[in-house]
C-alpha positions in Angstrom: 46.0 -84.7 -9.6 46.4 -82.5 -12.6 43.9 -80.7 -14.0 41.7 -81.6 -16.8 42.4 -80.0 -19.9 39.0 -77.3 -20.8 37.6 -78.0 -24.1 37.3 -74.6 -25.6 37.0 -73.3 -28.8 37.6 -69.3 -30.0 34.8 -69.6 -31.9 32.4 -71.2 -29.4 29.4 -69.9 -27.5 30.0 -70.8 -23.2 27.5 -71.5 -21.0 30.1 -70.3 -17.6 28.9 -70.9 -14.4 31.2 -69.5 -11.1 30.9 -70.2 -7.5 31.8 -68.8 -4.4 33.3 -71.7 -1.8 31.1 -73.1 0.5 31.8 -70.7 3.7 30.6 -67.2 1.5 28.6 -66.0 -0.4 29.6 -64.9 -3.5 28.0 -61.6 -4.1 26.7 -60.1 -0.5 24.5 -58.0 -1.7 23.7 -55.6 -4.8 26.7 -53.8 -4.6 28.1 -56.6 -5.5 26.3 -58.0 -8.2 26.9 -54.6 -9.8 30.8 -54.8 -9.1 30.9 -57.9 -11.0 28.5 -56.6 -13.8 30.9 -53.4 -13.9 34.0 -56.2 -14.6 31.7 -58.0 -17.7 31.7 -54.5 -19.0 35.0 -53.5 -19.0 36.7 -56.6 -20.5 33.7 -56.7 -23.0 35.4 -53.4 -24.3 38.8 -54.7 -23.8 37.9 -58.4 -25.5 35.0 -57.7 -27.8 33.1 -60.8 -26.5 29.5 -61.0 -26.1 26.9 -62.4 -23.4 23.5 -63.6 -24.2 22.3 -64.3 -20.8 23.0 -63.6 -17.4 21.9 -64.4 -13.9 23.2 -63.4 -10.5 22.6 -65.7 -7.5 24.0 -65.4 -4.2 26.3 -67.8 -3.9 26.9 -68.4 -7.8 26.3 -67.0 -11.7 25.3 -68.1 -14.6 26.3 -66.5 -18.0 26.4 -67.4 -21.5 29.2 -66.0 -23.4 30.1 -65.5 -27.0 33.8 -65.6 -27.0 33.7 -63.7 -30.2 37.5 -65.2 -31.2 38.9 -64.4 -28.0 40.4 -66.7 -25.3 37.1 -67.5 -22.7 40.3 -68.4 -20.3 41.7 -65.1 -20.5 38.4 -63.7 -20.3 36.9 -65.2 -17.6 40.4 -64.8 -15.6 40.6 -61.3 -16.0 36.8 -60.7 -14.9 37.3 -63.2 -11.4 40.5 -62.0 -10.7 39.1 -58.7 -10.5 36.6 -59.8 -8.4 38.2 -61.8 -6.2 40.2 -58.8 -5.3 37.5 -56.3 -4.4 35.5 -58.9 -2.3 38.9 -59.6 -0.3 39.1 -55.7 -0.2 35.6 -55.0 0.7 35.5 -58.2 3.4 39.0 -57.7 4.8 39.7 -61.0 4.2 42.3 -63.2 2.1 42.6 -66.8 0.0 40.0 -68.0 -2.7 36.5 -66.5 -3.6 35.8 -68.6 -6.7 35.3 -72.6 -5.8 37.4 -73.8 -8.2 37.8 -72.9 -11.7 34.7 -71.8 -13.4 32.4 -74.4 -15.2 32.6 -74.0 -19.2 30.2 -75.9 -21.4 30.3 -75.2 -25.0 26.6 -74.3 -26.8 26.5 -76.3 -30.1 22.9 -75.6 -30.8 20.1 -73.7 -31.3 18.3 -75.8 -29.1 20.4 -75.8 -26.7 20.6 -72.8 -25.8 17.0 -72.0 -25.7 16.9 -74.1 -22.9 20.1 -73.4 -21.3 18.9 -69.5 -21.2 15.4 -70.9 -20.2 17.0 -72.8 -17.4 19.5 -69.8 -16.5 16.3 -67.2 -16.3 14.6 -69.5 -14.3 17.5 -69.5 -11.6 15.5 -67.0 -9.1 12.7 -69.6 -8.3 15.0 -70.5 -5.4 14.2 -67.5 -3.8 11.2 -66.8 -2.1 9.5 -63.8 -3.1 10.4 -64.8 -7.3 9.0 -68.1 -7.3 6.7 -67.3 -9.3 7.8 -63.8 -10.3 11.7 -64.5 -11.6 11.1 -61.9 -14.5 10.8 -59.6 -11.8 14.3 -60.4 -10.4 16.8 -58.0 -11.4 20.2 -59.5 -11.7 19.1 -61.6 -14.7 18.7 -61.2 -18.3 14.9 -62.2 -18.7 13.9 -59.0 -18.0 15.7 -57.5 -20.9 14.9 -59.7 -23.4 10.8 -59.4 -22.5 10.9 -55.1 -21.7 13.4 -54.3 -24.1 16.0 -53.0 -21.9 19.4 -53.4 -21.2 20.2 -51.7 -17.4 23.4 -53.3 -16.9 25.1 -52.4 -20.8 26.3 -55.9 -20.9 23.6 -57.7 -22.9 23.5 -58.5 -26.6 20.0 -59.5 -27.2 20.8 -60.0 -31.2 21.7 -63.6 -31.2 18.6 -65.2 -29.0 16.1 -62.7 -30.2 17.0 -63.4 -33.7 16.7 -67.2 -33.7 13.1 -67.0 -30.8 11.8 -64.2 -33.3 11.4 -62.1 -30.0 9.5 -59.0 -31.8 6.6 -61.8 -31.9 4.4 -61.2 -28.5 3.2 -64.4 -28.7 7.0 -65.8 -28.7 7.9 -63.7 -25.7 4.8 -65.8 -24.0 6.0 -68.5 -25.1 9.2 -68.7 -24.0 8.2 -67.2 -20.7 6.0 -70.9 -20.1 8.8 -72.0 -20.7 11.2 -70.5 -18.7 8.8 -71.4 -15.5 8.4 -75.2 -16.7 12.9 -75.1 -17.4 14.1 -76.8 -14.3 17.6 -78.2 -16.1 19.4 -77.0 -18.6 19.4 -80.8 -20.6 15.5 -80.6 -21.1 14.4 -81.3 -24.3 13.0 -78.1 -26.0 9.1 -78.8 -26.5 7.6 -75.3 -27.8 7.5 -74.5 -31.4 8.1 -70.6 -31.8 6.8 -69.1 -34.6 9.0 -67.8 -37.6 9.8 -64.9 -39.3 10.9 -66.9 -42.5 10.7 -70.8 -42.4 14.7 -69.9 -41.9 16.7 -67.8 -40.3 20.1 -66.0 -41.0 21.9 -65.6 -38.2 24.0 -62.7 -37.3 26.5 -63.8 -35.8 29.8 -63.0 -37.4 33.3 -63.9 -35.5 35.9 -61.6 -34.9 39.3 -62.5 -36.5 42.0 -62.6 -34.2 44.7 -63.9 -36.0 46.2 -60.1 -37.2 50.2 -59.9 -36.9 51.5 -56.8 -34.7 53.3 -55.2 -37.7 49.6 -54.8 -39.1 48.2 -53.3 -35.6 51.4 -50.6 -35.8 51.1 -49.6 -39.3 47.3 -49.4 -39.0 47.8 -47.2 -35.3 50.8 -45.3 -36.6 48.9 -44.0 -39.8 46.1 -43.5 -37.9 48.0 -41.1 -35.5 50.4 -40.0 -37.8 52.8 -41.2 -36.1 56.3 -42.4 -37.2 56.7 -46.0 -36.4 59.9 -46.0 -34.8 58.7 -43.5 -32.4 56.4 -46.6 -30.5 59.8 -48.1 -29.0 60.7 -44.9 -27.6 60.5 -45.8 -24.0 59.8 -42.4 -21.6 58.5 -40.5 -24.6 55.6 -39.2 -23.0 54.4 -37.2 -26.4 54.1 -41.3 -27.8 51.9 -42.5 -24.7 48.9 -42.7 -26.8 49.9 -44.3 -29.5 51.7 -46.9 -28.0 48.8 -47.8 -25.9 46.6 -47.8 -28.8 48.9 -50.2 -30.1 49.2 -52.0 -27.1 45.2 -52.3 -26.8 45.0 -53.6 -29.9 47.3 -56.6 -30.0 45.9 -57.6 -26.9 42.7 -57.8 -27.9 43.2 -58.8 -32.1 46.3 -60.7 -31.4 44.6 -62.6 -28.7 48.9 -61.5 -27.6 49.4 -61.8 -23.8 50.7 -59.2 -22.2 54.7 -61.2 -22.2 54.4 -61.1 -26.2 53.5 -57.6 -26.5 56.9 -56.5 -24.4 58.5 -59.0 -26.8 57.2 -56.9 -29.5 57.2 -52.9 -28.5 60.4 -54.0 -26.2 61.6 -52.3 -23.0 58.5 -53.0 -21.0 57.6 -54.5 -18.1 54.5 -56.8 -18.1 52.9 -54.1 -15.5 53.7 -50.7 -18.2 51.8 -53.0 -20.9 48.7 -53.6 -18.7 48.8 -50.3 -17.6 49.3 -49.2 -21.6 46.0 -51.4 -22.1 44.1 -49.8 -20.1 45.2 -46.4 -21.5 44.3 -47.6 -24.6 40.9 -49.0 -23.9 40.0 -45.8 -21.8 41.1 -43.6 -25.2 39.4 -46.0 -27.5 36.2 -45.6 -25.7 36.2 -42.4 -24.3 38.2 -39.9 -26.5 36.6 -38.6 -29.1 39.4 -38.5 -31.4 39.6 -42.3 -31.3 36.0 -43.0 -31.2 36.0 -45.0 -34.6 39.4 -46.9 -34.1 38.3 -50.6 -33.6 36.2 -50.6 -36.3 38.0 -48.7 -38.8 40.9 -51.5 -37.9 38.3 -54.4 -38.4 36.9 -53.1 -41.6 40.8 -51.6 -43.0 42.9 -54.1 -41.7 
């Protein structure tokens, strides 16, 4: 039978849950976990999506993901893919690690994912020795949220904090009672957290993804004084940068797949502009020279 059509939205929140099929385990042991975590990071640079909560199980994950304009599918692909080929690696093995494709439930509200988080940090109960310690457990976001940390680099606290008013100790015990009563995700939320304001504005602002590729060139050429021509020179090594840049940047504010962008910089294979991508991110991130480039282009372009 074909496959269901996902509901999915660029502008939506995702509560993503992936499992392992039923002969493995999904993540082994820390290592693992970490591994996976490592993934979220990278394509949180390369996509500019955020997560509001996490938790790692053995044999499945829970995360709740702010696609920020970006395509969860492509997303979501790139991080299991990933995966799926370091566990085969690792386990000498072959065929699927993921059972399925991933679950994706949208968040429409406020509520909602109060308790979907509550439910989500509630997840190590299962286990033995956090049954009545899961803040305690360290491949989940609760932790973060009540010591103010962030181990992993992957968490944006600003959303959840914002609407619980977090900064408020007798919110954080709050929602702690309630993250030990959460046993599903569709409870109805019964705690009233006090406010800051009788309202709240929240934060959240989406990333427009809609920018043509002439717009990405001009903005990388003039930033690298480049001329534009010089992009579609093919084994111009003096140009690598730019056109990665370039390349980076369409992929992730074009929400362009990696066939358009040949299409557009021309006389590339699909495997130069990947590898251009990750040039670019890896400059964007980690050259100081670049270190303003993404948002100079969202605030310029």
């Amino acid at each position: 039978m074909p496959r269901t059509a996902r509901v999915k939205s660029e502008d939506s929140i995702y509560h993503i849950m992936v499992r392992s099929i039923s002969e493995i385990n999904l993540f082994n042991d820390e290592e693992d976990k970490l591994k996976y975590f490592s993934l979220i990071k990278k394509y949180i640079k390369k996509f500019q999506f955020k997560v509001y909560a996490y938790c790692l199980m053995d044999n499945h994950g829970h995360l709740i993901i702010d696609a920020n304009g970006a395509d969860i599918s492509r997303i979501m692909h790139s991080i299991n893919f990933c995966y799926a080929g370091y566990y085969n690696r690792k386990y000498q093995r072959y065929g699927h690690v993921f059972q399925d494709r991933y679950k994706s439930v949208i968040v429409d509200k406020d509520e909602y994912l109060i308790m979907l988080s509550a439910y989500i940090h509630n997840n190590p109960k299962d286990i033995k020795e956090y049954k009545y310690n899961v803040l305690n457990y360290r491949f989940s976001s609760l932790k973060e949220y009540v010591y103010k940390t962030n181990e992993f680099e992957i968490l944006d606290k600003t959303f959840l904090e914002e609407i619980l008013y977090l900064t408020n100790e007798k919110n954080i015990k709050k929602y702690l009672s309630l993250v030990y009563k959460t046993d599903t995700e569709d409870e109805e939320l019964d705690v009233e957290f006090e406010k800051k304001n009788s309202e709240y504005r929240s934060q959240r602002r989406i990333l427009v993804r809609d920018y043509t590729p002439e717009r990405v060139i001009s903005f990388v050429t003039e930033y690298t004084k480049v001329n534009k021509n010089k992009i579609y020179i093919k084994y111009n090594k003096k140009y690598t940068e730019t056109r990665a840049l370039c390349a980076f940047l369409m992929r992730c504010f074009c929400n362009f797949t990696q066939r358009q962008i040949c299409s557009v910089i021309g006389n590339l294979s699909q495997s130069r502009v990947s590898k251009l991508c990750s040039i670019g991110l890896d400059i964007a991130f980690n050259n100081e020279k670049y270190g303003n480039i993404i948002e100079e282009f969202i605030q310029i372009a």
